[in-house]
C-alpha positions as CSV (number, residue, x, y, z in Angstrom):
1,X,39.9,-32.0,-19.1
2,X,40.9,-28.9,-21.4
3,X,41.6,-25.6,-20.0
4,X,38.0,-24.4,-22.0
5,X,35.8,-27.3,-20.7
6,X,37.0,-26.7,-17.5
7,X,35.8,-22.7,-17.9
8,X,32.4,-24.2,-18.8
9,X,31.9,-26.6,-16.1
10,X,32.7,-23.8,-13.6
11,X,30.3,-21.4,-15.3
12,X,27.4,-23.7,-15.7
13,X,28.2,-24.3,-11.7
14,X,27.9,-20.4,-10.9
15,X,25.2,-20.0,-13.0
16,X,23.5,-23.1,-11.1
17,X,24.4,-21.8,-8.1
18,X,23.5,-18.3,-8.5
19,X,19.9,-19.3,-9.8
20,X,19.7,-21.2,-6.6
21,X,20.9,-18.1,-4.7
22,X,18.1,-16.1,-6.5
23,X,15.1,-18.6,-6.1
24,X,15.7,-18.7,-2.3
25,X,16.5,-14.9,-2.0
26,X,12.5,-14.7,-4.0
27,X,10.8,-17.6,-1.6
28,X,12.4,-15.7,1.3
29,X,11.1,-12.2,0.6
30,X,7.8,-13.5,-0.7
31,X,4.9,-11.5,0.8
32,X,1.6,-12.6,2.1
33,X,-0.8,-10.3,1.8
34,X,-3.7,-9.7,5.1
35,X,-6.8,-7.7,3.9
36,X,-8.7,-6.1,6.6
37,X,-11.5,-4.2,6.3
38,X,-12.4,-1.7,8.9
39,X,-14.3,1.2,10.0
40,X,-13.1,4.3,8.6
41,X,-12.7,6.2,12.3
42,X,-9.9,2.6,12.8
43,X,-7.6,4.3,9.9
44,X,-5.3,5.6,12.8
45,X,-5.1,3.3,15.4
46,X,-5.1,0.0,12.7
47,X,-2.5,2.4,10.3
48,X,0.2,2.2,13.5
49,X,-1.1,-1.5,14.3
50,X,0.0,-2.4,10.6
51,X,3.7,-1.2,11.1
52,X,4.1,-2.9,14.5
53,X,3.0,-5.8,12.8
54,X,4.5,-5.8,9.6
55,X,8.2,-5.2,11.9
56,X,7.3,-8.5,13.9
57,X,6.2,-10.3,10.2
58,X,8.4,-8.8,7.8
59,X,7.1,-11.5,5.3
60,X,3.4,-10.1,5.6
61,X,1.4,-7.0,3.7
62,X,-1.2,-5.6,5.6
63,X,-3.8,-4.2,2.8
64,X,-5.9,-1.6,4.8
65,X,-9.0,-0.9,3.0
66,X,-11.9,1.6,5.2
67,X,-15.2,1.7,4.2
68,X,-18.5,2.6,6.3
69,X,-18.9,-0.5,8.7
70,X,-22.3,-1.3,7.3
71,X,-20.6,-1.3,3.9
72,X,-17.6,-3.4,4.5
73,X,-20.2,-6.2,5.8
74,X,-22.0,-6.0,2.5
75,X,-18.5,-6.2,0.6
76,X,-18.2,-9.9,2.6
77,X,-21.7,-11.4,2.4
78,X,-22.4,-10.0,-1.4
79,X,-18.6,-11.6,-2.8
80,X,-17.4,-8.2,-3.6
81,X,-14.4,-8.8,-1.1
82,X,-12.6,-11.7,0.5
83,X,-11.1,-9.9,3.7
84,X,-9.2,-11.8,6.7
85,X,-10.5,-9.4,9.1
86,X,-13.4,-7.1,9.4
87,X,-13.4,-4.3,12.4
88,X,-16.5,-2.3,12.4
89,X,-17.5,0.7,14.1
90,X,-20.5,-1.4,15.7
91,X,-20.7,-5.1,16.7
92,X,-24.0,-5.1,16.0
93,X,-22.6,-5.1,12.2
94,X,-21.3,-8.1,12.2
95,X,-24.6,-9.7,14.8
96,X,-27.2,-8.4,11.8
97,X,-24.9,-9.3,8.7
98,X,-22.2,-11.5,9.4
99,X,-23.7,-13.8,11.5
100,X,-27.0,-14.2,9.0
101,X,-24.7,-15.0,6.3
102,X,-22.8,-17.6,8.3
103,X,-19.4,-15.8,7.8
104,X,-19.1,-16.0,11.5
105,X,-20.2,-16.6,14.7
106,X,-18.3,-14.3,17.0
107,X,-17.3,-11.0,17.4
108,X,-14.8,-9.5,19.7
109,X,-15.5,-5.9,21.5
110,X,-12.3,-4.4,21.8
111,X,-12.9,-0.4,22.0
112,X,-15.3,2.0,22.7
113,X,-16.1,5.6,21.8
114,X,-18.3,8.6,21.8
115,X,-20.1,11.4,19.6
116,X,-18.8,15.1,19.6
117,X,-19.8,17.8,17.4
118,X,-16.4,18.9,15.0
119,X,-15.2,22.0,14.4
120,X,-12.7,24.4,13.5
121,X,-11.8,28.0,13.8
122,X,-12.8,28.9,10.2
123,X,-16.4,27.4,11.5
124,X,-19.3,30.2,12.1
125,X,-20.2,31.2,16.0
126,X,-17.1,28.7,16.7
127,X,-16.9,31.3,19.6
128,X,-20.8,30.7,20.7
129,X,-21.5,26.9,20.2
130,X,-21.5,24.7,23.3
131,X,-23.6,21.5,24.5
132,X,-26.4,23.7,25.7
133,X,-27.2,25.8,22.4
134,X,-25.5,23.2,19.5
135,X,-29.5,22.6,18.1
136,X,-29.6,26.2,17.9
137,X,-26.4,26.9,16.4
138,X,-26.5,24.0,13.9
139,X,-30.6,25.7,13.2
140,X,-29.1,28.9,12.2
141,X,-30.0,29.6,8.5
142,X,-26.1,30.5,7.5
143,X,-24.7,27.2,9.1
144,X,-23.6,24.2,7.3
145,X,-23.7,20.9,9.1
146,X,-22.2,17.2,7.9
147,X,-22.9,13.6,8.8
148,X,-22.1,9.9,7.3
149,X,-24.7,8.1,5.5
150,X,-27.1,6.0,7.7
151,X,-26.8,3.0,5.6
152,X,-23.6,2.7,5.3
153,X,-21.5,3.8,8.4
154,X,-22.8,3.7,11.9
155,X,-22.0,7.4,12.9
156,X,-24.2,8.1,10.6
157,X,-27.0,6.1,12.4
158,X,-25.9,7.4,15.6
159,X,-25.8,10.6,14.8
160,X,-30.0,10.4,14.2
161,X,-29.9,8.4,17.8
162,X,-28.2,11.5,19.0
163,X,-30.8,14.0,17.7
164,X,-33.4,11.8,18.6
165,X,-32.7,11.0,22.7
166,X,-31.6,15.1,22.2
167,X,-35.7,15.5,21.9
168,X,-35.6,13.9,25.4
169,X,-32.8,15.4,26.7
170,X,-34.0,19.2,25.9
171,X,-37.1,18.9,25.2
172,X,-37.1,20.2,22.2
173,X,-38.0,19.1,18.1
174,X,-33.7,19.0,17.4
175,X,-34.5,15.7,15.5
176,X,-37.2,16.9,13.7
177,X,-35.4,20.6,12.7
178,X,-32.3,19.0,12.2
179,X,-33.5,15.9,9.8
180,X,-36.0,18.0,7.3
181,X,-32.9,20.3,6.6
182,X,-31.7,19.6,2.5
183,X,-29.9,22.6,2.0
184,X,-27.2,23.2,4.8
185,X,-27.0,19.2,5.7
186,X,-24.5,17.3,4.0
187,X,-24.3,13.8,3.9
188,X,-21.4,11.7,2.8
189,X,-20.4,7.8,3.0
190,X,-18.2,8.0,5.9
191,X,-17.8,10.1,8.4
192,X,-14.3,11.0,7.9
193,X,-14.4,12.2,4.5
194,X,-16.6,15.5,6.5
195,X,-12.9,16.5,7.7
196,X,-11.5,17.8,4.3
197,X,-14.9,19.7,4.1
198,X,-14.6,21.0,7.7
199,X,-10.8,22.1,7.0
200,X,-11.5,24.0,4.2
201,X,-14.4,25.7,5.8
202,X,-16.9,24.3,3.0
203,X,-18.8,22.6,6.3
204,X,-19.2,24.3,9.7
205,X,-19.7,21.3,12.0
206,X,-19.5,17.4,11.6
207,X,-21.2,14.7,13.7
208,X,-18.2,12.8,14.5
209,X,-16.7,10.3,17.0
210,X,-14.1,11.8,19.8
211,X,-10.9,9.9,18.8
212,X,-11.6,10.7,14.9
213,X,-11.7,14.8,16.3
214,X,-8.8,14.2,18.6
215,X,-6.3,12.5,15.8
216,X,-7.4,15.4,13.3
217,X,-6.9,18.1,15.9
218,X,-10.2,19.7,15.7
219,X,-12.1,21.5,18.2
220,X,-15.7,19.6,19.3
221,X,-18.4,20.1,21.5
222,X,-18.6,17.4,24.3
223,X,-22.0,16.3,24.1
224,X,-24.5,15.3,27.6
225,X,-23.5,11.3,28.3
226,X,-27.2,11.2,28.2
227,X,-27.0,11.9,24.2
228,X,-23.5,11.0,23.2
229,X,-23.9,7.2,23.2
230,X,-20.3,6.9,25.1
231,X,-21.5,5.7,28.8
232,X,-22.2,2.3,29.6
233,X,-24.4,3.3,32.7
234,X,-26.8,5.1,30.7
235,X,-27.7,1.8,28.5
236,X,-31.1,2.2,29.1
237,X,-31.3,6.0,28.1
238,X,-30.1,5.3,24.8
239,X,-32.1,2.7,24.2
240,X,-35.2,4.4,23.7
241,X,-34.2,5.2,20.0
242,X,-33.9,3.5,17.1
243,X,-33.2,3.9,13.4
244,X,-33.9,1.6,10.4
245,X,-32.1,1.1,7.9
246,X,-33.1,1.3,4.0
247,X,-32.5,-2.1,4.1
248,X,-35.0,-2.9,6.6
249,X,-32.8,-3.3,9.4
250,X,-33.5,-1.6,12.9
251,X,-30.9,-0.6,15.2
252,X,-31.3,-0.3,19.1
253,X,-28.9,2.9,20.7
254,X,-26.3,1.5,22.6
255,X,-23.3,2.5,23.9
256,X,-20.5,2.7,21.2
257,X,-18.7,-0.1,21.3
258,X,-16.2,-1.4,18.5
259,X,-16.2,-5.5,17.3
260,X,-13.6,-7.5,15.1
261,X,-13.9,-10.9,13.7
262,X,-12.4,-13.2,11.0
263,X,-14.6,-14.4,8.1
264,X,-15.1,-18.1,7.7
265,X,-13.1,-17.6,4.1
266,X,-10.5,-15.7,5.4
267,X,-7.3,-16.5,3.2
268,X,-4.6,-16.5,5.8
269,X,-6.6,-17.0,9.2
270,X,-3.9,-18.0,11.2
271,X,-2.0,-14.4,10.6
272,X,-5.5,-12.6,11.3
273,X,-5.5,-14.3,14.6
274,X,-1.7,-13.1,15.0
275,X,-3.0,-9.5,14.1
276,X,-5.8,-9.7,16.6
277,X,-3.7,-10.6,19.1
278,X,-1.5,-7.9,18.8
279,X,-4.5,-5.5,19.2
280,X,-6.0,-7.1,22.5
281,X,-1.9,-7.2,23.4
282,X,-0.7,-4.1,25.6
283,X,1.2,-2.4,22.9
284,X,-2.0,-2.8,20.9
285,X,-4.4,-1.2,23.6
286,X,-1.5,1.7,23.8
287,X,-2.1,2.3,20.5
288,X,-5.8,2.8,20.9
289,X,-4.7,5.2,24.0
290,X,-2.4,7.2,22.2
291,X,-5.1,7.9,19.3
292,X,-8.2,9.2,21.9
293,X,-10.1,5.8,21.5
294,X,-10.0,4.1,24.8
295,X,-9.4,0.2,24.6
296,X,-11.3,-2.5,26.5
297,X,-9.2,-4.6,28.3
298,X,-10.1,-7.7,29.3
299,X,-12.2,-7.6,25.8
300,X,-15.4,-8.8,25.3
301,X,-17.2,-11.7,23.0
302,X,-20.3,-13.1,22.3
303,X,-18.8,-16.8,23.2
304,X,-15.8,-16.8,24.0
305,X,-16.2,-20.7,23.1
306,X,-16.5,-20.1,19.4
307,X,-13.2,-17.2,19.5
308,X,-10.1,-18.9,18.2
309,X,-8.0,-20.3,20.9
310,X,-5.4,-18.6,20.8
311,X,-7.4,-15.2,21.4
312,X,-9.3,-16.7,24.4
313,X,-7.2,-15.7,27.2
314,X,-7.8,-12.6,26.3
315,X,-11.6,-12.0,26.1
316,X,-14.6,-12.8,28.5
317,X,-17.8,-13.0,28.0
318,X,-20.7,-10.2,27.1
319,X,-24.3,-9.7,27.6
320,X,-25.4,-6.7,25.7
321,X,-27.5,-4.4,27.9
């Protein structure tokens, strides 16, 4: 074989070779993509989740997308969004949508929470307001006041639960002076687009959950646990409320408590059961710790007979109150 042949042949081996070396260098850093929709108060907790989980899975995306919770159901059933997880703000999100759709058939409680009152020092009578006189503060005609949208986001619901067993709790019209307000109430889809508002001093005070005030270092006013929806033991307090939604449905006040689930056309199934495990895992309940939102550990289902196998060791199961 000639000197120049031989050249060739060597060439057309490199090039082989190196087009070999380039396909498996793409197959290998190929990237799956997880969607998860969530409740926007999980933006903290799931944003540190994602990074622990994308180290263990360096192959995998995690696609964070928050909406209300009542909102990211709607996304599922109507074909808007194919999502491998949904985590709400309220199980009973997934019981009254999901589960009618037959996009699933369990839920998993995995964290709980409770209302506060958020503010900040720019905030007027910051210096007054506490849980005896809020009603009166949040009356005054100079005040501005914020919560999420009923129909989409379930702080917003509970926050009209809270005004409402409030009436009991004082015995006073809060729900009534607070609700007719059009003026100094704002209302936005979720509840932690209020923070911007409240940190530029556009708002004085936001209905909000604890662990959202905590991880956005606001002040708040710690609400009775016969109004703030955060005790299990008072069940049957907050149960004498209700709200219904423009949609027709009615919600019961509960305690706050947070559920997960994968859709029956999740994409990649088997990594959402990886991802869920890492949450009901230690390091995943740390997470929760570290970000004012206290985990429940063992965590609760519907049936634990219908949670995927690999997630049952983890959960028992639950009777709503």
């Amino acid at each position: 074989m000639s000197v120049d042949k031989k050249l060739l042949a060597i060439a057309i081996i490199v090039t082989i070779a190196g087009v070999s070396v380039f396909t498996l260098y793409q197959m290998q850093t190929q990237t799956t993509g997880l969607v998860i929709l969530h409740a926007g108060s999980l933006a903290v907790p799931f944003s540190s989740l994602k990074e622990i989980f994308m180290q263990q899975n360096p192959n995998v995306n995690v696609i964070l997308e928050g909406h209300g919770s009542v909102t990211c159901a709607r996304l599922i059933i109507e074909g808007n969004r194919t999502a491998d997880i949904l985590a709400v703000a309220d199980y009973n999100v997934i019981k009254e949508y999901i589960f009618p759709a037959n996009f699933s058939d369990w839920y998993i409680i995995f964290a709980r929470n409770e209302m506060v009152i958020a503010y900040t020092s720019k905030s007027r009578y910051a210096d007054e307001i506490n849980s005896t006189n809020w009603y009166e503060i949040l009356n005054r005609t100079d005040v501005k006041y914020g919560h999420s949208d009923p129909n989409q986001d379930p702080c917003g619901y509970r926050t009209l639960m809270v005004w409402m067993l409030a009436d009991i709790y004082y015995n006073k019209s809060v729900y009534e002076s607070l609700n007719q307000n059009t003026t100094r109430r704002i209302i936005r889809p979720k509840s932690v687009e209020l923070i911007a508002l409240l940190e530029s001093g556009e708002l004085d005070y936001a209905f909000e959950y604890r662990s959202v005030a905590v991880q956005h270092n606001l002040s708040y006013v710690e609400l009775p646990p016969e109004i703030n929806l955060g005790y299990w033991d008072k069940a049957d307090i907050y149960a004498k409320v209700n709200v219904t939604l423009s949609d027709g449905t009615t919600i019961v006040g509960q305690p706050i408590l947070y559920g997960i689930t994968i859709p029956k056309n999740a994409p990649h199934a088997d990594l959402a059961v990886k991802f869920i495990q890492l949450l009901l895992s230690e390091t995943g309940q740390e997470v929760f710790e570290n970000a004012g939102q206290p985990p429940i550990y063992p965590a609760l289902a519907n049936d634990v007979t219908k949670v995927p196998p690999e997630l049952q060791g983890n959960v028992t199961n639950y009777t709503p109150p």
